[in-house]
N, CA, C and O atoms as CSV, one atom per row, in Angstrom:
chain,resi,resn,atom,element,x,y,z
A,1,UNK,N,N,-22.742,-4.831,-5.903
A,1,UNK,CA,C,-21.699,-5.286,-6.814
A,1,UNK,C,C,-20.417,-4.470,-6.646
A,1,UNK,O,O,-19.252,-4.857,-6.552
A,2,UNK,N,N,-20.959,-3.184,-6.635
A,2,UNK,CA,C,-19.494,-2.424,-6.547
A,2,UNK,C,C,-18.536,-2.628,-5.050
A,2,UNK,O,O,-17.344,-2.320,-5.046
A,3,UNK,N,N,-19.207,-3.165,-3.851
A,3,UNK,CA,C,-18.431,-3.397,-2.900
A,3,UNK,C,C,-17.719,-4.712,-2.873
A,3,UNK,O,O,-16.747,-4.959,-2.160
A,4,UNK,N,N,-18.261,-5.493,-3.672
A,4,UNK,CA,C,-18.356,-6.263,-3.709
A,4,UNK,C,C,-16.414,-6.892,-5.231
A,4,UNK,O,O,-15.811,-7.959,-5.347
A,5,UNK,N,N,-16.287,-5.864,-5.770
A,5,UNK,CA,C,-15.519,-5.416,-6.139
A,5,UNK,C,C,-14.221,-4.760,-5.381
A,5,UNK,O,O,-13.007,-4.954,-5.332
A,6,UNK,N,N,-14.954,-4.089,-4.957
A,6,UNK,CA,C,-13.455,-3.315,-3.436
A,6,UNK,C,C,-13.177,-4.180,-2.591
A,6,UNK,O,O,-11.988,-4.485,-2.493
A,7,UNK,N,N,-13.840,-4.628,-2.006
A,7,UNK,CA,C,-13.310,-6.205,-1.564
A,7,UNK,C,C,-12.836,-7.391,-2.143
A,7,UNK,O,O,-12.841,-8.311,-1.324
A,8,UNK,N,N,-12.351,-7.768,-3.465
A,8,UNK,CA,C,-11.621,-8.421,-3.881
A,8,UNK,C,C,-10.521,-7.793,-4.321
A,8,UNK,O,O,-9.456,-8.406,-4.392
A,9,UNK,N,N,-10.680,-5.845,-4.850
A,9,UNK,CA,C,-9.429,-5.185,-5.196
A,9,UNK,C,C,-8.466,-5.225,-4.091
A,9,UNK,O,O,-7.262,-5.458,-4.188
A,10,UNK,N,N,-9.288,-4.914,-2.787
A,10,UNK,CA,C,-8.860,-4.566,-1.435
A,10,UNK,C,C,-7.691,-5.935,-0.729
A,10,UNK,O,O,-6.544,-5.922,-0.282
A,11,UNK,N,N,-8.990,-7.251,-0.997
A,11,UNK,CA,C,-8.218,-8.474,-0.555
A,11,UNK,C,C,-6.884,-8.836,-1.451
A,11,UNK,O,O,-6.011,-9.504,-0.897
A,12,UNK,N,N,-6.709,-8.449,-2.720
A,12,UNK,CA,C,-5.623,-8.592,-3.544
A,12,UNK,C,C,-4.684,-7.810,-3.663
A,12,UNK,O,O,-3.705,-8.375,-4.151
A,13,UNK,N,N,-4.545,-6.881,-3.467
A,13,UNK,CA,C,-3.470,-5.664,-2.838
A,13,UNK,C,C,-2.816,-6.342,-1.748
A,13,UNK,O,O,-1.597,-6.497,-1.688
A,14,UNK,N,N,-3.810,-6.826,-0.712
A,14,UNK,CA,C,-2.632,-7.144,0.448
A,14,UNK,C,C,-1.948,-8.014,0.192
A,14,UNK,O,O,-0.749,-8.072,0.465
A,15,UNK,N,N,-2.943,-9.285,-0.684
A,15,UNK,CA,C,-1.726,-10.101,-0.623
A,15,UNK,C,C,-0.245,-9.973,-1.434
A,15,UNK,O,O,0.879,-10.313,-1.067
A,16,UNK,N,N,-0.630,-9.450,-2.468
A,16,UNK,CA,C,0.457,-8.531,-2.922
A,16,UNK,C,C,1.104,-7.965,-2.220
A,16,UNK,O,O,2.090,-8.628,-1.898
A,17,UNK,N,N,1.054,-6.906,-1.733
A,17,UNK,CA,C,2.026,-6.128,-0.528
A,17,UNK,C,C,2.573,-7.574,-0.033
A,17,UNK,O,O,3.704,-7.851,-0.434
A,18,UNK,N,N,2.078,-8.300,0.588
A,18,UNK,CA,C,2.467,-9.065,1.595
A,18,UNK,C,C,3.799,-9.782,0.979
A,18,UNK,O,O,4.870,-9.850,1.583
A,19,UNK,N,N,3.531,-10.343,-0.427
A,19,UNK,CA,C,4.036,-11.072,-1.321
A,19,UNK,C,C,5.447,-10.073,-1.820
A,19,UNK,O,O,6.566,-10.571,-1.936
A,20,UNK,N,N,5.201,-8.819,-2.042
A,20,UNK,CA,C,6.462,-7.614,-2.168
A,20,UNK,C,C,7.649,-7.469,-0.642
A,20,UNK,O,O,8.876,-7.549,-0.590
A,21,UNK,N,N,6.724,-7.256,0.321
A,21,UNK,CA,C,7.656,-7.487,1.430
A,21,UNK,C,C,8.584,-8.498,1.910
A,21,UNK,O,O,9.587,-8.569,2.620
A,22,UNK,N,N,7.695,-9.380,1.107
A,22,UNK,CA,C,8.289,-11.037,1.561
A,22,UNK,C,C,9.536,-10.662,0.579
A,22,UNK,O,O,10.461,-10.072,1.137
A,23,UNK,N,N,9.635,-10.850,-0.387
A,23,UNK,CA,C,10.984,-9.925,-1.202
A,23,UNK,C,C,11.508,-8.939,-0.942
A,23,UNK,O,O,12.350,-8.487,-1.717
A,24,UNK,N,N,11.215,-8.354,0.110
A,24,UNK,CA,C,11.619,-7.456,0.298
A,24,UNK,C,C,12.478,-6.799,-0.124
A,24,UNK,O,O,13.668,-6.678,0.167
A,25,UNK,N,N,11.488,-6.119,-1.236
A,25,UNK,CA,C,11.874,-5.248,-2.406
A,25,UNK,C,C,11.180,-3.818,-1.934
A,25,UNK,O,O,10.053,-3.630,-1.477
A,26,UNK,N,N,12.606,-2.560,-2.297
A,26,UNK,CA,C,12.331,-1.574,-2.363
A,26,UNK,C,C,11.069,-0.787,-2.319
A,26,UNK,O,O,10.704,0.030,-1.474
A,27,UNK,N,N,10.678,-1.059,-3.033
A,27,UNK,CA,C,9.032,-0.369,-3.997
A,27,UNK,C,C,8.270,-1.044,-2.652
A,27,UNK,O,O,7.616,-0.038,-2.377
A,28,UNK,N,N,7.905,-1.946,-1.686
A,28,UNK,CA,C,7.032,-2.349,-1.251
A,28,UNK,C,C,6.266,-1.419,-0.459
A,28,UNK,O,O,5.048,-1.596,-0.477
A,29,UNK,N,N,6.710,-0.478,0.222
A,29,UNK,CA,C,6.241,0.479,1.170
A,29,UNK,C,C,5.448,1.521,-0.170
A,29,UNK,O,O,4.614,2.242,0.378
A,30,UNK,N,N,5.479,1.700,-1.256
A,30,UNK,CA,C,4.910,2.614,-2.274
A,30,UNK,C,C,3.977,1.436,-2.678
A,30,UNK,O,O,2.906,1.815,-3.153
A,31,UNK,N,N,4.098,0.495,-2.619
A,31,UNK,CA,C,2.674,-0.244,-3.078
A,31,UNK,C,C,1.874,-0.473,-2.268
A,31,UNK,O,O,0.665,-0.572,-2.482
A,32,UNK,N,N,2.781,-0.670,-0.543
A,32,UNK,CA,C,1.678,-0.718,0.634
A,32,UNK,C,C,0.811,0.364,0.722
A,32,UNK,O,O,-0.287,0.118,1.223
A,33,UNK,N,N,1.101,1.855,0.248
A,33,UNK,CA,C,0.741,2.663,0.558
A,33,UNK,C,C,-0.584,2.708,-0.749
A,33,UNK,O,O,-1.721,2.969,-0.356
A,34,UNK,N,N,-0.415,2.512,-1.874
A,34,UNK,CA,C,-1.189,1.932,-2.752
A,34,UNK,C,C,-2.397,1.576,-2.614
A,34,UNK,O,O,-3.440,2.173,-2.880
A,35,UNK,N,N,-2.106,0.056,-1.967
A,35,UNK,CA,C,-2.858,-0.935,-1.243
A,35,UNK,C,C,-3.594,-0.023,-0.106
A,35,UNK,O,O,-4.644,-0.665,-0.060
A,36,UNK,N,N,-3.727,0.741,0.584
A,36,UNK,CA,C,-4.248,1.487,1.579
A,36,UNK,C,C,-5.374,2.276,1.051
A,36,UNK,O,O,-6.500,2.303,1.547
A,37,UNK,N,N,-4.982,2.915,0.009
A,37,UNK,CA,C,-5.971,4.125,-0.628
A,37,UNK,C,C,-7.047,3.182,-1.013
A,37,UNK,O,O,-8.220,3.549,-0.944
A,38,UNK,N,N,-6.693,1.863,-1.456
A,38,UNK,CA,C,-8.361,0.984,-1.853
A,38,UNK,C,C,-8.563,0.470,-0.524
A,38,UNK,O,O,-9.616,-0.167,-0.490
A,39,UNK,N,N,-7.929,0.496,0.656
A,39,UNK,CA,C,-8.694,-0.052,1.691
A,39,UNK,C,C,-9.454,0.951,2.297
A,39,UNK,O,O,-10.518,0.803,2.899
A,40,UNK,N,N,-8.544,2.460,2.002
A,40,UNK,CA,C,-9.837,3.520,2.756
A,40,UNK,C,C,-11.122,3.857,2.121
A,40,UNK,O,O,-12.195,4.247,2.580
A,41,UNK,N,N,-10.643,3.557,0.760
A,41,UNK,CA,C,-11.865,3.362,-0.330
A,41,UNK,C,C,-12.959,2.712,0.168
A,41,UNK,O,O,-14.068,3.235,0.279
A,42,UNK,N,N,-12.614,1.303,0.550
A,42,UNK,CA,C,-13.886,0.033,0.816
A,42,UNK,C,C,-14.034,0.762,2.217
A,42,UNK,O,O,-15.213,1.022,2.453
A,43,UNK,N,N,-13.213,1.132,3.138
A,43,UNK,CA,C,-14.325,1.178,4.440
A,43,UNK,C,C,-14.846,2.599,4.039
A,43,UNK,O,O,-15.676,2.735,4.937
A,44,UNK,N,N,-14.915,3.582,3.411
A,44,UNK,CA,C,-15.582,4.680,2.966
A,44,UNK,C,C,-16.861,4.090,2.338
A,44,UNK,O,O,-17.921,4.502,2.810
A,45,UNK,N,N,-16.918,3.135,1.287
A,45,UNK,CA,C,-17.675,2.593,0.154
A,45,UNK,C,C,-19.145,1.893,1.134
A,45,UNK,O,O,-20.367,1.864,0.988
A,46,UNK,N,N,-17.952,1.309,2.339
A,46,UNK,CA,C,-18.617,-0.080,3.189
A,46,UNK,C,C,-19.453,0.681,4.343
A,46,UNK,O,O,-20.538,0.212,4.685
A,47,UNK,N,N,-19.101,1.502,4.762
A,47,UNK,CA,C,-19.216,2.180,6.069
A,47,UNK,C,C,-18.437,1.399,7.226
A,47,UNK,O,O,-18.635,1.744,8.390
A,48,UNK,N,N,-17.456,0.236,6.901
A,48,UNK,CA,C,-16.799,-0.131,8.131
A,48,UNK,C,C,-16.057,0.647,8.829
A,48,UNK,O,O,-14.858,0.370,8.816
A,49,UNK,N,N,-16.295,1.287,9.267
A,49,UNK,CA,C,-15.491,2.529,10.073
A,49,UNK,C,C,-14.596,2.260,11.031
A,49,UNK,O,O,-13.661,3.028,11.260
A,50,UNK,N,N,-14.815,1.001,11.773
A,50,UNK,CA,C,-14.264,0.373,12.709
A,50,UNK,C,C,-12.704,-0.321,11.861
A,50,UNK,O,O,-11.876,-0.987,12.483
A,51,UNK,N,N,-12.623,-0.101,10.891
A,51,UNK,CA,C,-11.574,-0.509,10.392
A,51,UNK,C,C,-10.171,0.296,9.815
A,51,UNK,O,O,-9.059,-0.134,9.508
A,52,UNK,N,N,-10.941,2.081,9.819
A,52,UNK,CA,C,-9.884,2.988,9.929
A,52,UNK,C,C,-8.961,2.988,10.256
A,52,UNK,O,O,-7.983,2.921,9.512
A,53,UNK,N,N,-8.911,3.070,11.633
A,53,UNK,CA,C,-7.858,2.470,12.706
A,53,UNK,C,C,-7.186,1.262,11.971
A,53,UNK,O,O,-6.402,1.949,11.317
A,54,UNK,N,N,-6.947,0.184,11.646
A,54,UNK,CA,C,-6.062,-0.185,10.680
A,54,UNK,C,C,-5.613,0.126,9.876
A,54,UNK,O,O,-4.401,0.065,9.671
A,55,UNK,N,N,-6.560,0.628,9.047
A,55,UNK,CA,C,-5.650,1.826,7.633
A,55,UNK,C,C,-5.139,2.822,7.814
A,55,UNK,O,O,-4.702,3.446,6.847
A,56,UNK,N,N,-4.997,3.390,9.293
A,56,UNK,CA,C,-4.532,4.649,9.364
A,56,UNK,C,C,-2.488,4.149,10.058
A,56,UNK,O,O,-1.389,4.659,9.838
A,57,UNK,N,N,-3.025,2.784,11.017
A,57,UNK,CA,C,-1.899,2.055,11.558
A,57,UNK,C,C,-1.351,1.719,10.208
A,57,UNK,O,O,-0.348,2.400,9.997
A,58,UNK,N,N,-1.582,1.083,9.419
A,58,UNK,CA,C,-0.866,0.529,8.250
A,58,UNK,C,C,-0.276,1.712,7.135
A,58,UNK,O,O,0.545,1.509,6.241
A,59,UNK,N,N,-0.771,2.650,7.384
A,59,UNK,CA,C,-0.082,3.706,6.817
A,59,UNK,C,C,1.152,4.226,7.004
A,59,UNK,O,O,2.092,4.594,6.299
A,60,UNK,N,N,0.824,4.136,8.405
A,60,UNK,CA,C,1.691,4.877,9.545
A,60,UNK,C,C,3.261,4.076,8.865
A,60,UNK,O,O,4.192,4.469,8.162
A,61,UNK,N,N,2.892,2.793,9.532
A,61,UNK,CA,C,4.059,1.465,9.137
A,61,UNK,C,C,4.380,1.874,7.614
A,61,UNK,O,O,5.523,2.329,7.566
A,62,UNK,N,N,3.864,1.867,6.572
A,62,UNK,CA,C,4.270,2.427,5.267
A,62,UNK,C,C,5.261,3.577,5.145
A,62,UNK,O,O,6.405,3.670,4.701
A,63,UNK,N,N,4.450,4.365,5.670
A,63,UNK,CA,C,5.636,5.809,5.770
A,63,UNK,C,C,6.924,4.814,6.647
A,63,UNK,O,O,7.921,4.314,6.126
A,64,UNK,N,N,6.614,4.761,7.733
A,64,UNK,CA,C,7.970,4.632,8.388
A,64,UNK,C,C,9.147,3.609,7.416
A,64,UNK,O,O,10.311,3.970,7.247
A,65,UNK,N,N,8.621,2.404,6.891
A,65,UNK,CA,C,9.332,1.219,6.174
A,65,UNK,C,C,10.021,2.258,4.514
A,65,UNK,O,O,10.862,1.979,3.659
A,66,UNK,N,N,9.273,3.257,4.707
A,66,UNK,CA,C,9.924,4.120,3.521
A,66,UNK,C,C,11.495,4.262,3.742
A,66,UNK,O,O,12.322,3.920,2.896
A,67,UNK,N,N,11.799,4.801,4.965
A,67,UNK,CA,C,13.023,4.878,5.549
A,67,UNK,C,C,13.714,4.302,5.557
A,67,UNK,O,O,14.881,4.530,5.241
A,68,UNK,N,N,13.046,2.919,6.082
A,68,UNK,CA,C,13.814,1.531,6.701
A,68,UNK,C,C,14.246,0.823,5.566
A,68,UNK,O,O,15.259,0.161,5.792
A,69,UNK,N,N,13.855,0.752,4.532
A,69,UNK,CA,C,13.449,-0.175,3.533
A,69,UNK,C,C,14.669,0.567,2.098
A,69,UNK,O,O,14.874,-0.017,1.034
A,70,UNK,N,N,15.265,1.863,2.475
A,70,UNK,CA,C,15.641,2.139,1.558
A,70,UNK,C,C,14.892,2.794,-0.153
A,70,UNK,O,O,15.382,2.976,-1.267
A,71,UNK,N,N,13.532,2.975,0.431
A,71,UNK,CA,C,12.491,3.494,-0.851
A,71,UNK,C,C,12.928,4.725,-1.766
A,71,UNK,O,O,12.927,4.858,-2.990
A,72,UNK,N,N,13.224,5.395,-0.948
A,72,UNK,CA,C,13.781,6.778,-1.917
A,72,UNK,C,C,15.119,6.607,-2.790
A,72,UNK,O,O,15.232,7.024,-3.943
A,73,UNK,N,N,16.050,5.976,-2.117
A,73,UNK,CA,C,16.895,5.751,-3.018
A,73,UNK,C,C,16.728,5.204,-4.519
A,73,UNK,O,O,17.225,5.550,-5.591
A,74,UNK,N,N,15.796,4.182,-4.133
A,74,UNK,CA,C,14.903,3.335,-5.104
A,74,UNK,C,C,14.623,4.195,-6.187
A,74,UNK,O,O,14.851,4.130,-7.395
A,75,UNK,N,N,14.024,5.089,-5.387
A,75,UNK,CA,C,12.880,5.847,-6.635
A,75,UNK,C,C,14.440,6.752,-7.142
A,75,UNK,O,O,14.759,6.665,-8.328
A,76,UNK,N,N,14.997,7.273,-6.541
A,76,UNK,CA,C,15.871,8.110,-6.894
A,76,UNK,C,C,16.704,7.619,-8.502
A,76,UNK,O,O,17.027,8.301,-9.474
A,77,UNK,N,N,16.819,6.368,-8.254
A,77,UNK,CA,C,17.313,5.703,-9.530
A,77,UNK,C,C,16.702,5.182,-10.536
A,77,UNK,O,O,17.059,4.966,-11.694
A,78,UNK,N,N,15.637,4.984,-9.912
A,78,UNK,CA,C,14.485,4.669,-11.530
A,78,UNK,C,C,14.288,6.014,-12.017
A,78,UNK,O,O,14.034,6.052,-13.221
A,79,UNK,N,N,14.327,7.025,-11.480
A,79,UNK,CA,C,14.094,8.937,-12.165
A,79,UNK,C,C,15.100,8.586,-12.810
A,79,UNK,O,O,14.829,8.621,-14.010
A,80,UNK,N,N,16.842,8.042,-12.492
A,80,UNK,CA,C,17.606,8.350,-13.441
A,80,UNK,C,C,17.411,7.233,-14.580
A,80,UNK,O,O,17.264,7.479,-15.777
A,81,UNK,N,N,17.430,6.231,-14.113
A,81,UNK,CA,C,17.119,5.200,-15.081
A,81,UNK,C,C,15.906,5.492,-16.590
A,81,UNK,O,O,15.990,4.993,-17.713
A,82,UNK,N,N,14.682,6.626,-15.961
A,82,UNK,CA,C,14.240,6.809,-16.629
A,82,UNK,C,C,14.268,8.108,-17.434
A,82,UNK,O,O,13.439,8.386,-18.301
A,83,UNK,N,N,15.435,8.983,-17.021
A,83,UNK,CA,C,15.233,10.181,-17.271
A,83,UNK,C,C,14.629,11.287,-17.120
A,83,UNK,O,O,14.543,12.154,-17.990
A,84,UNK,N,N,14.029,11.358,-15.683
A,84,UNK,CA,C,12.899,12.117,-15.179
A,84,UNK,C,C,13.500,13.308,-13.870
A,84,UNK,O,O,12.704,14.057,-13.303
């Protein structure tokens, strides 16, 4: 049951991410990265190991789209927006 769970958290994150990029909105690279921690979760949970190697590539792409994507600025203004 419980994998069984990480695999629908897992399958719904991406499409999300996918659905954030497509807007390509700010925040997407902080939710891709999100979305990752439950995918290393399920292949930890799963033993798919063979699937690391994607979560480690899709990370990679996360960090980098941080840059590309304008993310920090992002965050930089919701701290002020929120007072933090």
């Amino acid at each position: 049951m419980m994998l069984l769970l990480f695999e629908i958290l897992a399958s719904l994150s991406a499409i999300t991410s996918i659905m954030i990029y497509g807007n390509k909105s700010w925040y997407a690279p902080i939710f891709g990265l999100f979305s990752q921690m439950i995918w290393v979760s399920w292949v930890v949970v799963s033993g798919s190991w063979s699937m690391m190697a994607l979560c480690i590539a899709m990370i990679i792409v996360h960090i980098r789209n941080i840059k590309k994507m304008d993310t920090k600025q992002g965050l930089i203004l919701l701290w002020k927006r929120l007072g933090l």
